[in-house]
DRENLO-327053 format. One record per residue (C-alpha): residue in one letter; x, y, z. Coordinates in steps of 0.1 Angstrom, whole numbers, plus 2048, in hexadecimal, padded with zeros to 3 digits. Each point is the difference from the previous one (the first is absolute). Example, Ala and Ser with C-alpha at 12.3 -4.5 7.8 and 13.67 -1.06 7.14 Angstrom:
a87B7D384E s80E8227F9 
END
This chain:
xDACA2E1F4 x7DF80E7F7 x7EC81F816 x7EE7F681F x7F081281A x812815819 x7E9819814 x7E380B7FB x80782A80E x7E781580D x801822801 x7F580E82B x80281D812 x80A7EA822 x8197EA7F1 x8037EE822 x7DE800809 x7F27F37E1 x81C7E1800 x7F57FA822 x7DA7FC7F7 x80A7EB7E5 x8157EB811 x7E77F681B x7E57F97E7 x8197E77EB x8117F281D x81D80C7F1 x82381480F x80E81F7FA x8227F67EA x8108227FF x7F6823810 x8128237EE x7F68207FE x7F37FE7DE x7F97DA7F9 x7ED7E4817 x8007DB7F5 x7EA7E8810 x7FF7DA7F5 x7FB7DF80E x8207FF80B x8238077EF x7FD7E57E4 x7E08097F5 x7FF8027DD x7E781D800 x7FE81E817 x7EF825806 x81381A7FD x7F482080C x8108207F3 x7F682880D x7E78107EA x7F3827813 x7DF7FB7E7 x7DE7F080F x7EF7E67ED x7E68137ED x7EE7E57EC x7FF7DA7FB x81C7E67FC x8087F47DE x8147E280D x7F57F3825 x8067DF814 x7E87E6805 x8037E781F x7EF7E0806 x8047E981F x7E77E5805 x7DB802801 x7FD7FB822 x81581B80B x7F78177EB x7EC816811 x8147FE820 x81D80B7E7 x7E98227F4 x7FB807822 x8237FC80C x8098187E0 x7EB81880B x80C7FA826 x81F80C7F1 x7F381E7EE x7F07F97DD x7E180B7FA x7E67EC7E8 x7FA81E7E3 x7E78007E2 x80D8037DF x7E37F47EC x7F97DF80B x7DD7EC7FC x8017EA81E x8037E47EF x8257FE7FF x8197E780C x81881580F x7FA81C817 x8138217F7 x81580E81E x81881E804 x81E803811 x80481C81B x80E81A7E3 x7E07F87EA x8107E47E5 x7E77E97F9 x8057D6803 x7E67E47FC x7FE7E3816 x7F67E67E9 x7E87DE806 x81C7E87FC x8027E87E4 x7EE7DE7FD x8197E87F4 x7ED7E47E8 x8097DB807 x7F97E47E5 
END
């Protein structure tokens, strides 16, 4: 059987709290809770996940890997203002203004975009 995606992990300081905010802002549920692991999905047959593992270090400088979220175009800015509702704060790392997405951070700083969605082509 070849690889496929599993989890993508992400180091927090608030385990709990940081599944929680990213739960909400997916739609998604908390699969498993321990002490030093939360899982949150779509639901328990999800074939991808977040898994969020203890890490005591803050975030000190910009992703190198980060989500990107879409939804549709007439929801998305009620979806930006719901994230932020939720505790993500719009941040500037470099951008022009004349992007498509709109950079976000989560509540412990990780930055995520929320994307214009695509525009599929009919012939």
């Amino acid at each position: 059987m070849p690889l496929r995606m599993h989890h993508v992990v992400i180091d927090a300081r608030d385990l709990r709290g940081l599944a929680d905010f990213w739960a909400a802002a997916l739609h998604w549920q908390v699969l498993s809770s321990r002490e030093r692991e939360v899982v949150v999905g779509a639901d328990d047959s999800a074939p991808i996940g977040l898994c969020f593992m203890p890490s005591p270090d803050d975030k000190i400088s910009k992703n190198r890997v980060h989500l990107d979220l879409t939804t549709e175009a007439v929801d998305r800015a009620a979806e930006i203002t719901r994230l932020i509702a939720l505790g993500a704060q719009r941040v500037d790392i470099g951008q022009t203004g004349g992007e498509s997405w709109v950079v976000l951070a989560d509540p412990e700083g990780n930055e995520f975009c929320v994307v214009r969605p695509k525009i599929t082509l009919t012939t």
